[in-house]
N, C-alpha and C positions, 0 to 999 in steps of 0.2 A: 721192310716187310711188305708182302703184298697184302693189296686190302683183302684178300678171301683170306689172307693165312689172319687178319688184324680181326676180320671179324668172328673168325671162331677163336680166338683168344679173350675177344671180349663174351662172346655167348659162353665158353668155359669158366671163366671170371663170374658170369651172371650164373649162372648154375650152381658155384659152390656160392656164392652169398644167399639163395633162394633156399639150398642145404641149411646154413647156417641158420637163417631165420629161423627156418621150419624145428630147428633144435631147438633154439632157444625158446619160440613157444612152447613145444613140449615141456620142456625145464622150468618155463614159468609156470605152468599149469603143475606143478611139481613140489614147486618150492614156496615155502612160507615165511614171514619176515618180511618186515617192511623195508628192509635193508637190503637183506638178498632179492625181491622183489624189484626195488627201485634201480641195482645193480643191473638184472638183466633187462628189465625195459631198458634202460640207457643204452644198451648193446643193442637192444631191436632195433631201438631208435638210428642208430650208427648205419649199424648195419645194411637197412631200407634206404636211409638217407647216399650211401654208397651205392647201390640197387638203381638206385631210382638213376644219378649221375649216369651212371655206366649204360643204360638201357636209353637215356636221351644221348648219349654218344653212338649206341648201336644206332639209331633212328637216324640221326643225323648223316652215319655210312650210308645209309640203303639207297 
């Protein structure tokens, strides 16, 4: 794979996890229960945690 085709796979990659957060606050701001609460922070948490990897690998391309 070339690095121009590596780095839009990774900025496409970063796009839908930036999607994904952006729901899942929605959902948290939604949902009630300490249960289903602590549920989706765990996923924010993942998820950002994912985010964050991927985005010091784009930097790292540039």
């Amino acid at each position: 794979m070339t690095d121009n085709a590596s780095k839009q796979k990774l900025d496409n990659q970063i796009a839908v996890l930036r999607r994904n957060i952006a729901d899942l606050m929605d959902r948290a701001t939604a949902t009630s229960g300490s249960a289903a609460e602590e549920a989706i922070a765990n996923r924010i948490n993942d998820q950002q945690d994912l985010l964050n990897h991927l985005l010091k690998e784009r930097e790292a391309k540039e």
